[in-house]
C-alpha positions in Angstrom: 60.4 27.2 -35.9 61.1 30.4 -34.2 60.0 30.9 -30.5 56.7 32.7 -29.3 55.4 34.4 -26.7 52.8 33.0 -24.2 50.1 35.6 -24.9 48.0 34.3 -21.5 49.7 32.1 -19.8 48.7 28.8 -22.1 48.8 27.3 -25.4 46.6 24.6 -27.0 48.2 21.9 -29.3 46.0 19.2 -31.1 46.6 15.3 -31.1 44.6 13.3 -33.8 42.4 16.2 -34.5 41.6 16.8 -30.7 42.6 19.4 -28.1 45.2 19.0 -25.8 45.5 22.1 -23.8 48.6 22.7 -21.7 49.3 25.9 -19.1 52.1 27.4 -18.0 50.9 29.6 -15.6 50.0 33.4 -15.7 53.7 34.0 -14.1 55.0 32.9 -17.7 52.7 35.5 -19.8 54.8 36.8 -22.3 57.3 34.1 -22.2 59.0 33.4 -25.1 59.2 29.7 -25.4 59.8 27.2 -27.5 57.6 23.9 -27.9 59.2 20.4 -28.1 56.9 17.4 -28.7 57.4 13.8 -29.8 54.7 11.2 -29.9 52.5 12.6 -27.1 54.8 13.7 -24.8 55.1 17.5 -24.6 58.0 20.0 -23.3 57.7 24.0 -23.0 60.9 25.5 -22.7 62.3 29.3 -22.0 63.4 30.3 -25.4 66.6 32.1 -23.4 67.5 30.6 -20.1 66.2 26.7 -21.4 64.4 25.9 -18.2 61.4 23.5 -18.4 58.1 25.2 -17.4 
């Protein structure tokens, strides 16, 4: 999956059908990043640099 852009500052991701919100802060709008997740444990990462948000 290619990365994205944090269009305000937050993405929502669902687990078992609900909504798990998570924010990166309005200092990372327009980000690009790229999601990890395994199980319920969630990373947003830089797309470029690699550094955890």
């Amino acid at each position: 999956m290619p990365p994205f852009s944090l269009a305000y500052g937050k993405i929502t991701l669902r687990v078992d059908g609900r909504s798990a919100p998570r924010r990166a802060g309005a200092t990372h709008r327009g980000t690009r990043v790229v999601v990890l997740t395994h199980d319920l444990e969630v990373r947003v990462v830089h797309a470029i640099t690699g550094e955890l948000l």
